[in-house]
N, C-alpha and C positions, 0 to 999 in steps of 0.2 A: 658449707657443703664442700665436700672434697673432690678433685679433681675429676673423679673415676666416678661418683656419684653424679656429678654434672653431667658429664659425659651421657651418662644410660639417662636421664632426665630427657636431654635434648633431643636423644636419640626416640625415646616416644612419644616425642609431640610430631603431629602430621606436619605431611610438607604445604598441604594446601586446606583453608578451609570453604568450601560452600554452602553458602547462604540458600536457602531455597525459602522463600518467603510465598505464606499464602493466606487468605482470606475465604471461608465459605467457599472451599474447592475441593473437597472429599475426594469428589470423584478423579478428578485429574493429577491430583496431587503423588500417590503411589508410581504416575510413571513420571513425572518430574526427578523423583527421588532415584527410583531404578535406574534411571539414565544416569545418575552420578554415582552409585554404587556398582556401576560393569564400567568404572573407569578402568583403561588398561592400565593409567597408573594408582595405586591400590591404596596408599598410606595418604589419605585424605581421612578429614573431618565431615562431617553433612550437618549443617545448624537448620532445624526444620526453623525456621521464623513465621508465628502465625498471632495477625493482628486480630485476638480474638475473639475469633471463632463463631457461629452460635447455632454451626450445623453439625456433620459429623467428624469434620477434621481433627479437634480434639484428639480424639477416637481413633482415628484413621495413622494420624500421625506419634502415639505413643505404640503404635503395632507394629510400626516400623521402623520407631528406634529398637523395641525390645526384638528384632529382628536382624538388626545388624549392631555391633558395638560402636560404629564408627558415626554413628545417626545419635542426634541428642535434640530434643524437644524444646522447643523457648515458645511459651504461650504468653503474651503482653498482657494487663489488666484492663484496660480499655482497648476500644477500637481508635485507630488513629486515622481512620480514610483514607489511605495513602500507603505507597511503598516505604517511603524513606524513614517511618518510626521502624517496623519491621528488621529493615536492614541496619539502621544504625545499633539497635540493639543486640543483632544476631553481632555487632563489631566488637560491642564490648566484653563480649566471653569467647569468642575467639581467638584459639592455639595457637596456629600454623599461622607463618613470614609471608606467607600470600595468600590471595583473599579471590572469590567470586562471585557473582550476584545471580542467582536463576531464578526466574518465577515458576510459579508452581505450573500452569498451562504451558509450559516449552519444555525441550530437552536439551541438555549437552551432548553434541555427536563422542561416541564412544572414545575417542582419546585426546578430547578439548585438554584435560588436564595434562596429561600429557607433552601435546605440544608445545602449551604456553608455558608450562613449567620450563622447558628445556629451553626456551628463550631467554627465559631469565638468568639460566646457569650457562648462557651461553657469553653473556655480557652483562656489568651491572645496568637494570634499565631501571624506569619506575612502574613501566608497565608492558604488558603486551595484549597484540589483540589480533583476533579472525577475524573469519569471514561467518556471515549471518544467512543461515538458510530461511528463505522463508516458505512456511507448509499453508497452502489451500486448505482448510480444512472440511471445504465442499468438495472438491475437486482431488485434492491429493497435489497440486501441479505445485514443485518445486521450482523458488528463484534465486539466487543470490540476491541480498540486499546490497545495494551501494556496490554492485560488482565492480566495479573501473578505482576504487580507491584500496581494495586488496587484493588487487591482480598480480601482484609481485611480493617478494621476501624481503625486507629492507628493515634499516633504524634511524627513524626521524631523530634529528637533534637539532630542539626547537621548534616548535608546534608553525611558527614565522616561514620554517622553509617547505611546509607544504600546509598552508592556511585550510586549504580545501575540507581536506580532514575533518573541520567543523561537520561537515555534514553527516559523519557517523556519530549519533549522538547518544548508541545505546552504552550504555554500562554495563550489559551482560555479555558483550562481548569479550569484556575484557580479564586479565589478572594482573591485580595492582600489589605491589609489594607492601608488604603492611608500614614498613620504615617508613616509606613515602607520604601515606596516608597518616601516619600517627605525625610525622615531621612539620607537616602544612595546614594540622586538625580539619584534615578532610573529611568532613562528612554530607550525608543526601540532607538537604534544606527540607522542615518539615512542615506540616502543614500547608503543603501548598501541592498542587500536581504539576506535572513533566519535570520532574525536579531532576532526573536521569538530562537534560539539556543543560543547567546550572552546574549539576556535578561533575557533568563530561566537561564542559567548557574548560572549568576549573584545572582539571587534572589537565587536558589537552595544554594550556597555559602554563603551568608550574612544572611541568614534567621534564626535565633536562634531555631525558633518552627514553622512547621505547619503541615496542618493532613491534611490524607489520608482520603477519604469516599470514599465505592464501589460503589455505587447507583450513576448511570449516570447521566451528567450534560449536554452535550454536543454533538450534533449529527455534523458531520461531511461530508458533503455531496462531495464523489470523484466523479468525472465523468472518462469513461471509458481513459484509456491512450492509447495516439497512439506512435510510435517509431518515427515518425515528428507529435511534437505537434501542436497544433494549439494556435494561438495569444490568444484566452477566456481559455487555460489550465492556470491551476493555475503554480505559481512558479517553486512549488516542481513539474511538470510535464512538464516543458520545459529543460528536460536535454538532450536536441541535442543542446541545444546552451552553447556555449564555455564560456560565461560570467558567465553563469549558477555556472558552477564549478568554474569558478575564483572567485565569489561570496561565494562560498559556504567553498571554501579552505583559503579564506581572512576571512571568520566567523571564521573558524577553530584557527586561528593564533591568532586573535583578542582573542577565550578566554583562548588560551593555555598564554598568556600574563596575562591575567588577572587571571586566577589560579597560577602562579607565583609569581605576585604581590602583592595578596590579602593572601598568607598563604597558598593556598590551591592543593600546588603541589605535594601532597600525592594523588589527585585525578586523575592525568597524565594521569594514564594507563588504568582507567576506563574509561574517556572520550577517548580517546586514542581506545578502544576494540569498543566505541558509533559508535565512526564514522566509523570507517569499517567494522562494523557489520549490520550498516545500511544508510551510506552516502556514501559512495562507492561503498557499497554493490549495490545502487538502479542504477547507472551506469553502473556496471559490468553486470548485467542483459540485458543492451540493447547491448554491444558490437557487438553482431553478426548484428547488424542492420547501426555500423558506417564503414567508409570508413577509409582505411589508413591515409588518409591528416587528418580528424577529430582526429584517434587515437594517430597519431604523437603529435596532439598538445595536447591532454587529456592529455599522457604520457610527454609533459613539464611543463603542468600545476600542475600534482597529485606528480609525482615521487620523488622531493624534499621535499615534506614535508609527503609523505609516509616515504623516508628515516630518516626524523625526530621523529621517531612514536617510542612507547614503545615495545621492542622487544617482551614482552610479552603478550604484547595484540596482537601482528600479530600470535602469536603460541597460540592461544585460538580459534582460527579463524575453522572452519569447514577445512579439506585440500582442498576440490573443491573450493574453493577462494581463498587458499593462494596461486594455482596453480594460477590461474587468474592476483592477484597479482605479480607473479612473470616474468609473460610471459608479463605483461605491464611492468615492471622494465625493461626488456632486449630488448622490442621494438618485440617482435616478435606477431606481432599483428595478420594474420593471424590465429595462435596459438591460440593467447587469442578470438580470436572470438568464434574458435572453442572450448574450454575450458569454453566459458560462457556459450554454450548452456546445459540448461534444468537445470542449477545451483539450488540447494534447494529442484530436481524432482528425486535423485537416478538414476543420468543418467551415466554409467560409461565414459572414456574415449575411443576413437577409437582405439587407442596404447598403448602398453604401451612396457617397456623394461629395460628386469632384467639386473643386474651388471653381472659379472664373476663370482664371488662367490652365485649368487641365495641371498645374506641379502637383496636386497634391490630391489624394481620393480621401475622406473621411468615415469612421463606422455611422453605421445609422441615414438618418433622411432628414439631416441638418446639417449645417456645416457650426462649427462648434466657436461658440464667439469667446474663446480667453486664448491668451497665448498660450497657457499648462492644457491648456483640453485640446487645442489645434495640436500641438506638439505629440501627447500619449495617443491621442484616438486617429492621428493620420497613419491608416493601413497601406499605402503604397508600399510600404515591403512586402509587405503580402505579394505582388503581383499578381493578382487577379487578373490582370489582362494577358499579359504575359510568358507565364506559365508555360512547359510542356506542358500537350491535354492529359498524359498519364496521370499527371499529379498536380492539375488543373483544380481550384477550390468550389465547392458547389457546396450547395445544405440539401439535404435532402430528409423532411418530415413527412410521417404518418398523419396527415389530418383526419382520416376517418376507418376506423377499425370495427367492423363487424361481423358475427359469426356466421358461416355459411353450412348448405349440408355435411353431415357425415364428419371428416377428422379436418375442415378447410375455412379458413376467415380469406375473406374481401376487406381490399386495404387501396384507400384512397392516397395516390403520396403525391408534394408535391415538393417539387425542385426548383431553388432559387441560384440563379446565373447569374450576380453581381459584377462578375467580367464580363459578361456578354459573349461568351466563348462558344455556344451552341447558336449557329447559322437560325433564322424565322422558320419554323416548321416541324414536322412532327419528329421523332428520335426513337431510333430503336433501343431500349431499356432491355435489364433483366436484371430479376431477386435469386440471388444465390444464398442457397442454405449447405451446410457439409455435415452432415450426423455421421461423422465415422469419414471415411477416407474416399469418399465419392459423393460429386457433388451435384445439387441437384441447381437447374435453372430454369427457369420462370421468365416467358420470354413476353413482352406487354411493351405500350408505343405509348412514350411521353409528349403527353401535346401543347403547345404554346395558349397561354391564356391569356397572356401581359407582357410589354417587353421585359425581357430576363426572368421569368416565371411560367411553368411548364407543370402541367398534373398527367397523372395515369393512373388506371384501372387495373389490378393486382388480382387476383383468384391463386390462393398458396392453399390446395390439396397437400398437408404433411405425411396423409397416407402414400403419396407417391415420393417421399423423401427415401433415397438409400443406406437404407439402416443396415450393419454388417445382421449378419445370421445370428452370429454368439448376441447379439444385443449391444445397448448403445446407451450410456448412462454419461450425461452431460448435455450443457447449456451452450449455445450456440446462439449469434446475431448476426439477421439476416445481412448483409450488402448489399449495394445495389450497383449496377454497372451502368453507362451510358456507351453507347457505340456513335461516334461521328467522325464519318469519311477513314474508316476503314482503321480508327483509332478508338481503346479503350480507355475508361477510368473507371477505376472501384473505389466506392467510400462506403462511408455507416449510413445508417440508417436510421433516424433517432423517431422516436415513438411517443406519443402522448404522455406525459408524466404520470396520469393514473386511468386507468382502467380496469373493471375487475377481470380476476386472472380467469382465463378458458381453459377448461381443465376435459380430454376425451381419453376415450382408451382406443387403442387401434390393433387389430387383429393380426394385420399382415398377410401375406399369404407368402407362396412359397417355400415355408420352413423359418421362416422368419419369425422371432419371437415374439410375442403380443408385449404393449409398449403404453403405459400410463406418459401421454402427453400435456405440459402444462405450456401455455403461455402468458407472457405479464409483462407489464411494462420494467426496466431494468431498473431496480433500486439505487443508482448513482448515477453521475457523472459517467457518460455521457446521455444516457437515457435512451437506449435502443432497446426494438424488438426483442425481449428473450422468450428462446422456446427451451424447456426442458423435457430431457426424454429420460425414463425411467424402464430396464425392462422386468417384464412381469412373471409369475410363474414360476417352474422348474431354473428357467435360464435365469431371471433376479435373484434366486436366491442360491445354485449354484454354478450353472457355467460362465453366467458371466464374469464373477468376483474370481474364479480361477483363471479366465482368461487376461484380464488386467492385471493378475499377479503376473503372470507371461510376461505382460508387456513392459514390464519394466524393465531397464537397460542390462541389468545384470545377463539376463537371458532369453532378451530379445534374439537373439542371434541363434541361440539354443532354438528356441520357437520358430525361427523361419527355417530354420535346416529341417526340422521335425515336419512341419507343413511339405516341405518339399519332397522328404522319404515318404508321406502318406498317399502324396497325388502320384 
């Protein structure tokens, strides 16, 4: 090929390809795509990668190549269960010098391509990466993921001088230069799920240079989790199934291996601190929701290569986990159930019990006879005694929930003082609810029944809750406050794990719109009170949905000025 003929060759291959892999997602799948075709940078590739099929994606996704020229179709011959056959094949017919990964259920913000691209033409790197929105998909409410690790513009050289980094372990965040991936035969490990932790590790480890940009790339659409997921949950949200974790603790292994192998087991204990901080962590959270028989076999599958872990990444750990941890170590699963609730919400323990000598307070109502269980399960960091009252530890459950007249449940609750910090005698309490921007309180006197345990008498009328005019669409958990000597404390409020859901309509009065109210007990971790308000009518089906467009940031500001010109 002559010169000039190369030249115009190179010159029409894209500068970037995206991968948009999907499985039985029809429906979602055209705005996956759309999000990568209104890139503001234009001269991209789209590899639709679909592990086929057996709904209407097929279908869906040849409509939308012959739609765009830039969109090309790859339908696999079998299914392969997993991401990484998907993606690795979308690799090998892949154009363009850099590469992206989007699943069909998320978007790329309108100039992900863009940005990343110019990082790379900014400096040779191997890779670059944003920042990862995360979208409510009940809710709408927007997070950053892992906000404190792409808070700044920077270019790591050597994965060593910011270990931390393990913790973003998505793939889709990223563009990887295809050199770098063809140089190291990078590819996603198949067969297996969370394979996006093995191939990020990988890359994170091999990669000589690549940079940080704050400015988001990546929306990430969660749908609400339930404690039994359903078959359409993603992966990472089917953790009632026991494969689930065998998958996840064979990832584990897979790259403690390959940090070994590759040099890089000075990073042990960071990764090591990753995954219990946040892969066991997302487990521990649902315990109160599994059964002994499930727990039994968690604890054969986790407990050995827990015991394999860096001992100092388990003593970095928060102590209300390393408790958790410990009580799965020894099988006492009850325990640990009860030890997960309200994990991460400043929920104290029900018990607890000092040594002889008063050095040391322990969880529960034994004192624990090994040195490894005296060591993990002494709460004396906690300060229970100690504490300012603001942020003083207390538990506070619903033991008894029933329906009263009209739109109102009676709620027996009771409160455990494990410091001892509430004086012998009765306390003035109150349930706080907020539907919208005013809040409602519930004033009721918690009475002594035991030392350090105190119940009260609850009457929550939701018809008297302050719901704005336009209507009020969102899930709210109640609080509970304690008043002594002239001092507050607000915590959660956690609730029965099942109960069936009270479901009324409430009228309102005053011009207030009528309002389909549900309540249920919360499907995770922490397991609180949830009441959902929905509103009804004229206003659910138009003012409301225009006024929460208002309320978005863009022209918030536009809406209060307007408010203000009308009154």
């Amino acid at each position: 090929m002559n010169p000039e003929a190369a030249e115009a060759a190179e010159a029409a291959l894209p500068d970037v390809t995206v991968t948009v892999i999907v499985y039985n997602d029809a429906e979602r799948l055209p705005r996956a795509v759309q999000s990568v075709r209104r890139q503001t940078h234009a001269n991209i590739e789209i590899v639709i990668s679909d592990d086929h099929s057996t709904d209407e994606t097929p279908q869906v996704a040849r409509k939308l190549a012959a739609q765009d020229p830039r969109v090309r179709h790859l339908r696999l011959p079998r299914n392969s269960g997993g991401c990484s056959a998907p993606r690795n094949r979308a690799l090998e017919i892949a154009r363009a010098p850099y590469v992206m990964f989007l699943d069909s259920d998320d978007e790329l913000t309108d100039n992900a391509v863009e940005l990343l691209l110019s990082a790379h033409r900014e400096r040779e790197i191997d890779f670059a990466m944003g920042a990862v929105v995360r979208v409510r998909e009940d809710s709408g409410r927007r997070t950053t993921w892992m906000p404190h690790l792409v808070a700044e513009r920077r270019t790591v050289i050597g994965i060593e001088s910011e270990p931390r980094l393990l913790f973003e372990h998505l793939s889709t965040s990223k563009m990887y230069a295809r050199a770098f991936l063809d140089r190291h035969d990078l590819r996603f490990p198949e067969g297996i799920h969370y394979e996006d932790q093995l191939f990020t590790a990988q890359a994170y480890c091999l990669a000589k240079e690549f940079t940080v940009i704050p400015e988001p790339v990546y929306r990430w659409y969660v749908a609400q989790y339930t404690a039994t997921s359903t078959a359409r949950a993603s992966i990472s949200n089917q953790r009632d199934r026991l494969d689930n974790v065998r998958d996840r603790v064979r990832v584990q292994r897979l790259i403690d291996d390959f940090l070994a192998e590759s040099g890089h087991v000075g990073l042990r204990e960071e990764k090591d601190y990753k995954f219990l901080k946040h892969d066991f962590r997302m487990y521990a959270g649902d315990l109160p929701y599994r059964d002994d028989v499930w727990l039994s076999a968690f604890a054969d599958l986790t407990t050995p290569y827990l015991d394999s872990l860096s001992p100092t990444a388990c003593t970095r750990l928060p102590r209300t986990e390393r408790v958790v941890l410990q009580l799965i170590r020894e099988r006492r699963f009850p325990e640990a159930r009860l030890a997960a609730r309200g994990l991460g919400r400043a929920v104290a323990p029900r018990h607890v019990t000092p040594d002889a000598t008063g050095a040391a307070t322990y969880w529960g109502e034994s004192i624990p006879t090994t040195d490894i269980s005296r060591r993990e399960l002494d709460v004396s960091d906690l300060e229970l005694d100690t504490r300012p009252f603001r942020s003083a530890l207390f538990r506070h459950e619903i033991t008894e929930l029933t329906r009263g007249p009209g739109a109102s449940i009676d709620l027996t609750i009771r409160t455990y003082d494990p410091g001892r910090r509430l004086p012998v005698g009765p306390h003035r309490a109150g349930l706080l609810l907020t539907p919208g921007r005013h809040r409602l309180t519930v004033p009721f006197r918690l009475s002594p029944v035991s030392p350090g345990i105190f119940e009260g008498q609850v009457h929550l009328d939701l018809a008297t809750a302050p719901v704005p005019h336009h209507g009020f669409t969102g899930t709210r958990h109640p609080l509970l406050r304690i008043e002594s000597q002239s001092l507050h404390n607000t915590a959660v409020l956690l609730a029965p794990l099942t109960f069936p859901a009270l479901t009324t309509h409430i009228p309102y009065h005053s011009g207030t719109a009528p309002h389909r109210v549900t309540i249920e007990p919360e499907p995770r971790t922490p397991g609180r009170l949830q009441i959902h308000w929905q509103p009804l009518g004229v206003t659910g089906r138009l003012v409301h949905p225009v006024v929460r467009r208002l309320a978005r940031p863009r022209v918030r500001r536009a809406a209060r000025l307007l408010r203000s010109a009308l009154r």
